[in-house]
N, C-alpha and C positions, 0 to 999 in steps of 0.2 A: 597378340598372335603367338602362338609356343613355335618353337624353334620347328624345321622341317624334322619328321621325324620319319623314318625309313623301316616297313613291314618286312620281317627277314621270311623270305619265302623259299628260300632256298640254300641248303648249307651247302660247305664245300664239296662234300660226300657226294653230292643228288643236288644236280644241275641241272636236269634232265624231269621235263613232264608229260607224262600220256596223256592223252584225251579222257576226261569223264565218262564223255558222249561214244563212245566208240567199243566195240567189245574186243579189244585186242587181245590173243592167240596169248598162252599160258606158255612159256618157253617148256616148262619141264611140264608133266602131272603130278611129281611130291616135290615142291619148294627144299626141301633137303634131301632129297634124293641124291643129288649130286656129291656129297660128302668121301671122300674117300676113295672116290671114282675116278681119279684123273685130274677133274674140274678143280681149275683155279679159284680156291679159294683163300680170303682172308682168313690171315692167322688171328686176330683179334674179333674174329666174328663167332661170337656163342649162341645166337640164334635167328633165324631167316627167315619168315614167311611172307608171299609177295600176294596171297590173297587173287591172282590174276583169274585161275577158276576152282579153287576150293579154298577150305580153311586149315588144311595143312593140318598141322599136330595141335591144331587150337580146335576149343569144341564150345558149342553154343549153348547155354543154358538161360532158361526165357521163363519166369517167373509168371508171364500175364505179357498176353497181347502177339506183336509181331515181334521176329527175331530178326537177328542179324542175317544177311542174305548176302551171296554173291553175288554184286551187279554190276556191269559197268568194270570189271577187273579190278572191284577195289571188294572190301568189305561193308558193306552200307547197314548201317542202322538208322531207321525212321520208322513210326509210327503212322508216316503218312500213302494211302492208299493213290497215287496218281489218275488212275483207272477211273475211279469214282470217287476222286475227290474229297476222301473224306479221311477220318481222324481213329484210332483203335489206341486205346489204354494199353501202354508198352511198355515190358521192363526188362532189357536184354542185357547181358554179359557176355564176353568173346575174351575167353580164357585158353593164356598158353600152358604149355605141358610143363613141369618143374624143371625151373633153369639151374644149375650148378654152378654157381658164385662161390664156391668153397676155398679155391684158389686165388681169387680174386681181388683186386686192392684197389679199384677204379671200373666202373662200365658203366653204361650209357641208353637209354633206349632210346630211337632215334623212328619216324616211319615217316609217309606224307600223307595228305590228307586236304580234303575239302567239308568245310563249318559251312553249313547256310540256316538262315533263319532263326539266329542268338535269341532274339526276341519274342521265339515263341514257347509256352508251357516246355518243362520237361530239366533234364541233365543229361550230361554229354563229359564223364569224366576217364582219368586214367587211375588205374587202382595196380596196389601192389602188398602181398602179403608173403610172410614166410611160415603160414600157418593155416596153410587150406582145408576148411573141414569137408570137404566135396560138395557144399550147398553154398553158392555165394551169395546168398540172404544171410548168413550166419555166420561167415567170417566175418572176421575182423581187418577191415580192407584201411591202407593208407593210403591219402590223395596224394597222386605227384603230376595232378593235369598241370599246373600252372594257367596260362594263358592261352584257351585258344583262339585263335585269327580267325575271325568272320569272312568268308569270301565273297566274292560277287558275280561269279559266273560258276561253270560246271567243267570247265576247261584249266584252271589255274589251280595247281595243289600248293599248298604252306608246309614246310618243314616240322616236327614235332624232334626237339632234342633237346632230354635232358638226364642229368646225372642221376644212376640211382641212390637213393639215399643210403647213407653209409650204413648204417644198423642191418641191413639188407646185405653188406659184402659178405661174405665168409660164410654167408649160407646156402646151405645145400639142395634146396628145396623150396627158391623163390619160385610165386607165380604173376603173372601181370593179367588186367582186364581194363578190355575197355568196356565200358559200360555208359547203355542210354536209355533215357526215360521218357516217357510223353504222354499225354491225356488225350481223351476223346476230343479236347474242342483244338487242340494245336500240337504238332511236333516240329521238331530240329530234324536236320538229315546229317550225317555225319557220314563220309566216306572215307576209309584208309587203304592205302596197299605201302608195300614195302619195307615193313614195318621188321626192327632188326632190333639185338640187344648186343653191343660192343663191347669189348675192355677198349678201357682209356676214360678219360675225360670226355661228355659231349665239346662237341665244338662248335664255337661262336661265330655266330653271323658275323660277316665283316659288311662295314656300313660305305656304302660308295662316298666316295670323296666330292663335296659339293663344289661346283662350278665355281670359279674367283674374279670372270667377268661377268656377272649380274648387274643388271640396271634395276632392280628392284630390290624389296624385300620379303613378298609375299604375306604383306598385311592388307588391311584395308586401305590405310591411308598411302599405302606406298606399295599397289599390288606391283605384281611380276608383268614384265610384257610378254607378247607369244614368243617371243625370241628366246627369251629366258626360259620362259616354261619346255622350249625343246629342248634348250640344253644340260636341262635337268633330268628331262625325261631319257636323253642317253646316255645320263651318269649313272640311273637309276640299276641299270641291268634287269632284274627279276622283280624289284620290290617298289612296291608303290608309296607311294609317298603320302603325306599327313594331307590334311588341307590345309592349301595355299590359295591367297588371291590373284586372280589374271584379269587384265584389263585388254582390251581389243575392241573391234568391230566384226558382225557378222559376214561371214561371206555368200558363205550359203545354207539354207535350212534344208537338210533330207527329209525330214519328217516331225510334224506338232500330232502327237497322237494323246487327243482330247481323251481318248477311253482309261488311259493310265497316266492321262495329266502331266507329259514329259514331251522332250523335243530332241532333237539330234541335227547337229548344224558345227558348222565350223565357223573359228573365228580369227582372224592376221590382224599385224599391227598397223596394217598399211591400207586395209580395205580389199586387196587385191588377192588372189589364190597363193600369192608368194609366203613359203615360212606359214603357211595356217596349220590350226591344231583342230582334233576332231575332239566334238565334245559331243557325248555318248548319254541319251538319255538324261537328259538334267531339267530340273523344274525349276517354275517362270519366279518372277519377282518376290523375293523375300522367302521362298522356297515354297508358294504357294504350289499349285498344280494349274498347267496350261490348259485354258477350255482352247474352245471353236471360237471364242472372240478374242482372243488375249492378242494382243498388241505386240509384233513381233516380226519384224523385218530385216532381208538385206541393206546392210550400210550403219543398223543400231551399234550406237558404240553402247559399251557393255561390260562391269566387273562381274567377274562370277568367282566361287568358291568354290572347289574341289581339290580330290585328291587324280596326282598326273601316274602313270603307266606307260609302260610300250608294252600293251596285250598282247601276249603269244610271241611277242622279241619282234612285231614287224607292222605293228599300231600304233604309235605314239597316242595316246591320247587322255582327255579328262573322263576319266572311268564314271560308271552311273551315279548317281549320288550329289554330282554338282545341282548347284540352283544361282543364282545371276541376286547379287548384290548391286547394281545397279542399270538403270536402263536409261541410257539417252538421259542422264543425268537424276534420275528419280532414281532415291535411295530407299531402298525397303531392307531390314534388317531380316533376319530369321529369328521366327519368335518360337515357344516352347509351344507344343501344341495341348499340350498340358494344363497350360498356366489359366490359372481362373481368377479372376476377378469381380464376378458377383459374391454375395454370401449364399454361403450352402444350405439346404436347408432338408429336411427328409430325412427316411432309412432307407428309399426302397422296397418300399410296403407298400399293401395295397391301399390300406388306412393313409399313410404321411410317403407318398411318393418321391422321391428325389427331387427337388427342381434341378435344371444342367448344373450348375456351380455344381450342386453336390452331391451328381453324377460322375462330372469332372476332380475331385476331392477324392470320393470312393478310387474311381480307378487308380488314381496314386497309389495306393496301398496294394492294390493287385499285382504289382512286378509283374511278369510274364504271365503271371495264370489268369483264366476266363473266369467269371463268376458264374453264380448260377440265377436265375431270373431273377431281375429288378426292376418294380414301375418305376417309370423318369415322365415326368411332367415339359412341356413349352410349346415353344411356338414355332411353325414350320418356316422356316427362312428363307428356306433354296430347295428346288428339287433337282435333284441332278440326274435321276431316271425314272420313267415308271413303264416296267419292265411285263408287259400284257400276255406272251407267251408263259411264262415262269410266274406271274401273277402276283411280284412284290415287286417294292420301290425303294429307292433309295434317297434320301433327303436329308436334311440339315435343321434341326431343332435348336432353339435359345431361348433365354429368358425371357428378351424383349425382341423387339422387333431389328433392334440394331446388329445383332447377331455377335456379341462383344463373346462373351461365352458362347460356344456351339459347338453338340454329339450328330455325329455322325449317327446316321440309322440307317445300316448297310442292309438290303433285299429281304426288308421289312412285308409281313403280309397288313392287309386291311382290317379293318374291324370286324373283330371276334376273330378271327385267323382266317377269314376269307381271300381268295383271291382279289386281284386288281383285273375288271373288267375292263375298266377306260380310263386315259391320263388325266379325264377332269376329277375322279374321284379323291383324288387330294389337291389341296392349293397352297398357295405362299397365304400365311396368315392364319391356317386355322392353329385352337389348339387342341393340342392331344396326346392324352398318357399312355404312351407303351411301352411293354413287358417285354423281355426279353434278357439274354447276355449279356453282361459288358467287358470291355477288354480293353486294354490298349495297346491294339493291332500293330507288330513289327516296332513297337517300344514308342513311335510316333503318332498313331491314329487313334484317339480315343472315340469308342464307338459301342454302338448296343451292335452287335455280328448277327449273321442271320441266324433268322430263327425265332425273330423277335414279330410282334403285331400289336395292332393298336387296338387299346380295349375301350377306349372314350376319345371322340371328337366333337369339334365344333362344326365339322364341312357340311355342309347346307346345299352342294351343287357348287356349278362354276360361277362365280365372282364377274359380272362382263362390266361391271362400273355405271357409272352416271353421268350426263353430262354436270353434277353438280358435286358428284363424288366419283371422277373419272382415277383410275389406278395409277400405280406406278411402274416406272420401268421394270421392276424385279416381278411386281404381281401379272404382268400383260405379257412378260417371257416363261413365266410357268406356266400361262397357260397351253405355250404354245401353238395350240390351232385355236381358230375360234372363228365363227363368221361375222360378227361384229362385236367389238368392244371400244369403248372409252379409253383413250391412254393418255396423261399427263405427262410432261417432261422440259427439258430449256434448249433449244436450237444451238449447238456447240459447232456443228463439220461437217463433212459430206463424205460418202465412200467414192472413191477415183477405182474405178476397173467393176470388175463382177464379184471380187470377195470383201466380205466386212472386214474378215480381222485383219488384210493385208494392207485393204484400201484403206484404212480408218484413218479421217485427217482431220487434223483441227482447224478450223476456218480462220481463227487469228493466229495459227505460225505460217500462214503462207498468203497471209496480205488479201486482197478486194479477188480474191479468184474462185473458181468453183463449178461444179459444174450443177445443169439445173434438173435432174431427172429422179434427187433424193437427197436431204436433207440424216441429218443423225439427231436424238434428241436422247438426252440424259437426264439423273436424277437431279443432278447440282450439289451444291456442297461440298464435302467433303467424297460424297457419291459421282464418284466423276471415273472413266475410261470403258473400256469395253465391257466389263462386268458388268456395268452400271446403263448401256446406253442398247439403245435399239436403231435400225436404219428406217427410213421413211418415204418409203414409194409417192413420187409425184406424178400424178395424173398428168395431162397436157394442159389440161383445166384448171392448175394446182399452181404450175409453174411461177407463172407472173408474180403470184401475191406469198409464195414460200419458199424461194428456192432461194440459197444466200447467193448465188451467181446474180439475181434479180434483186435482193433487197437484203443487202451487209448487212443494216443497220436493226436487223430481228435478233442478228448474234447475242445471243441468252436473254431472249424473250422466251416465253413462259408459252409451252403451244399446249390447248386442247385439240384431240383429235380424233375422230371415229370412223373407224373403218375396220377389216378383215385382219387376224392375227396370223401368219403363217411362214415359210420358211422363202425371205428374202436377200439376196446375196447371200448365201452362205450363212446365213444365221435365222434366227426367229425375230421377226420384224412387223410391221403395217402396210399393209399391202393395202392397195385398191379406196383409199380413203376414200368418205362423202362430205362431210366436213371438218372443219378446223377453224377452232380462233386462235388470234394472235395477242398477247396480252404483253404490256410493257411491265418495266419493273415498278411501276405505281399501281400494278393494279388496272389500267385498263385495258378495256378488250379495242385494240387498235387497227382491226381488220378480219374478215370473218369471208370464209371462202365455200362456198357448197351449200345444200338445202342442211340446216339441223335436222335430223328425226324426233318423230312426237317421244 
């Protein structure tokens, strides 16, 4: 784990942050206006524009696409449309007037600013020349961006300070631009205000001094506790910190929002509201994404990774971007989502299609930018929507069945580019090659992005099983609704209350108890936890001969079962069953409850 390391958001100059979100009132109408007027001005200040409602003595020149705009009281350059969601080929520059460095022996440009979305297509640079031919496609522009800070909200501005390069002092006729770029399929947004050009040296962040009673280290093996992480968080002032690990227990969960696969809950060292810390939007085990069944309760103890904050100076907390390194003792690391492991195989052609490995291969090479259409071959693994208003789906494609390698296929249309009439028209299991983008969505999602559709399948109609070839967990939850189906799985728990993912218990951590109204049944193996499992409606009919409050000894016995697929406790489950066998781990069928159907 590298040392804490501290985001300088603010120098000593500009302490001070306005709202993104807010249209705050221009003090003057010319940014230099004030000059010579009375107004207290710095003697080491050679140029001013604060951008709150115009662009002052800077002027916009826009090669292609959208320009620079005043929004929000800063200068905003993005390619991105809000309104309608969509994307314009953009090439802006926001060039100042010719600054007079003639005299000069030190100066500094210095502004503030908000970076979002690093990871999408485009540039987002600081340029500087002493030789403007009035077309900035055709100067000859020097970089002095450095580094900029990715942010995470629309409220917190980063400092930009840095020395101008010296070849540049003692000229009479420097100019500066910021300039940003972005394609149709993704933009960056970049906001500035305050933006100034000094004599002197920029000056250096100062790094708050770290805490010297620490009970941790903020590794894995040796996380921080809450105690520690608050006392870091008021050492912090303005800047946020690297990721560090924190260990705790939950206190309370505000919200698990399945739609963006994150949660928001706090956690204390003690179990109790004393000393807890908010943790803001962070994703479940191993940095997957939280569904509707993930496994997640008050009292879990818990290490998570993130970076700590005091948001706005009066939030202490673990900013978005945390995910939980362990849960109730189950370690899941965070893996590359990148990372492949099949061999590749394909161009991308219509002829030799990608299979995923080397769809997953390809996007490596794409950096930030989207491709333009490529077939990808596999097999549907997971459906995670299928979206009948808007008439595309979203799903999970692999090699195999195992889903070791797997592209995302985000708001995918159907075959030949038709709409989705109904959720059965695609299933877990078929396969099929679709055309489309590929990208790797904010530097972590590799995916075909919308727009994509599938041009060959194997779907044949909905899948409802056999009693001789009954499905499985994964295949009997895609279907979602259904009025009777076959479903396989092994008797693990029961859900305690009215929801799956909260009630969810294992029948061997809490000894000969249980209750008899619904049983839980899984894939097995290595396929084990709420991903993996479905709940199981007992009839009164049913009770006696299935319910582990009646019969311990079924615990990972092997159930056949057929009945209705639909939305039970809070999840998609087996409603209303008619029959079910019970089969031991030799294979036999040890008890059999309801009429079979022909």
């Amino acid at each position: 784990m590298k040392k804490l390391f501290y985001s300088m958001l603010a120098i000593a100059t500009m302490t001070f942050a306005l709202s993104s979100c807010e249209d705050v009132p221009a003090p003057y109408d010319d940014p230099n206006a004030h000059h010579g007027q009375g107004q207290n001005v710095d003697e080491n200040e050679i140029l001013s524009e604060t951008f709150a409602s115009n662009f002052g003595k800077f002027e916009v020149v826009t090669p292609k696409g959208i320009a620079w705009v005043i929004n929000y009281s800063t200068a905003t350059g993005t390619g991105y449309n809000s309104k309608d969601k969509t994307n314009t080929e953009s090439e802006s520059y926001l060039i100042s007037p010719n600054i007079d460095l003639s005299d000069v022996n030190e100066a500094y440009l210095t502004f503030l600013y908000i970076f979002r979305y690093k990871n999408n297509a485009g540039e987002d640079k600081v340029l500087i020349t002493d030789n403007y031919t009035g077309d900035p496609t055709t100067t000859n522009w020097d970089d002095m961006t450095g580094t900029l800070i990715e942010g995470n909200d629309w409220e917190t501005f980063s400092a930009f300070a840095q020395d101008i390069p010296e070849k540049f002092l003692g000229k009479n006729a420097v100019r500066i631009a910021l300039y940003y770029s972005g394609t149709d399929k993704s933009s960056r947004t970049w906001e500035v205000k305050n933006l100034k050009v000094m004599k002197g040296k920029a000056p250096e962040g100062s790094t708050p001094d770290m805490p010297t009673d620490l009970t941790g280290a903020g590794t894995k093996d040796n996380p921080y506790t809450v105690a520690d992480a608050n006392k870091i968080i008021a050492s912090l002032g303005s800047n946020t910190s690297d990721e560090v690990f924190i260990k705790g227990k939950v206190t309370k969960i505000d919200e698990v929002d399945a739609s963006f696969g994150n949660a928001t809950y706090y956690m204390s060292d003690d179990g109790t509201e004393n000393g807890q810390l908010y943790v803001y939007r962070g994703s479940y085990l191993g940095g997957d994404k939280f569904t509707a069944n993930s496994r997640f309760n008050v009292g879990d103890d818990i290490i998570i990774c993130g970076q700590l904050v005091n948001f706005k100076g009066n939030t202490p907390e673990v900013t978005q971007g945390s995910w939980i390194y362990s849960l109730n003792g189950t370690v899941k690391d965070k893996t590359d989502p990148t990372a492949v492991n099949g061999t590749p195989d394909g161009d991308g052609s219509v002829d030799t299609p990608f299979n995923v490995a080397g769809a997953l291969t390809y996007i490596k090479t794409l950096g930030s930018a989207t491709s333009d259409n490529k077939y990808v071959k596999g097999i549907v693994t997971s459906i995670t929507e299928v979206n009948i208003p808007n008439g595309n789906a979203t799903y999970y494609i692999s090699d195999d069945a195992t889903g070791t390698d797997k592209l995302l296929i985000y708001r995918a249309k159907n075959l030949d580019n038709r709409d989705y009439t109904a959720e059965n028209e695609i299933a877990v299991g078929d396969e099929v090659v679709v055309y489309g983008p590929l990208v790797n969505y904010r530097g972590n999602t590799p995916e075909m992005t919308q727009g994509g559709y599938i041009v060959s399948t194997t779907h044949q109609g909905p899948n409802y099983g056999t009693h001789d070839s009954p499905l499985s967990i994964l295949e009997a939850k895609a279907l979602v609704t259904a009025e009777a189906a076959w479903v396989t799985g092994e008797v693990i728990g029961f859900v305690e209350g009215d929801d799956f993912a909260s009630g969810y218990t294992y029948f061997a951590s809490v000894g000969q108890t249980g209750v008899n109204t619904n049983i839980i049944i899984d894939m097995g193996g290595n396929y084990t936890g709420v991903d993996f499992s479905m709940p199981v409606q007992l009839p009164r009919s049913f009770r006696s001969a299935l319910s582990l409050a009646n019969n311990p000894d079924i615990l990972g016995f092997k159930l056949i079962i057929y009945g209705q697929i639909g939305s039970y406790l809070n999840a998609t489950g087996i409603l209303a069953p008619t029959y079910a066998e019970v089969i031991d781990e030799a294979g036999n069928v040890i008890n059999t409850v309801g009429t079979r159907p022909d």
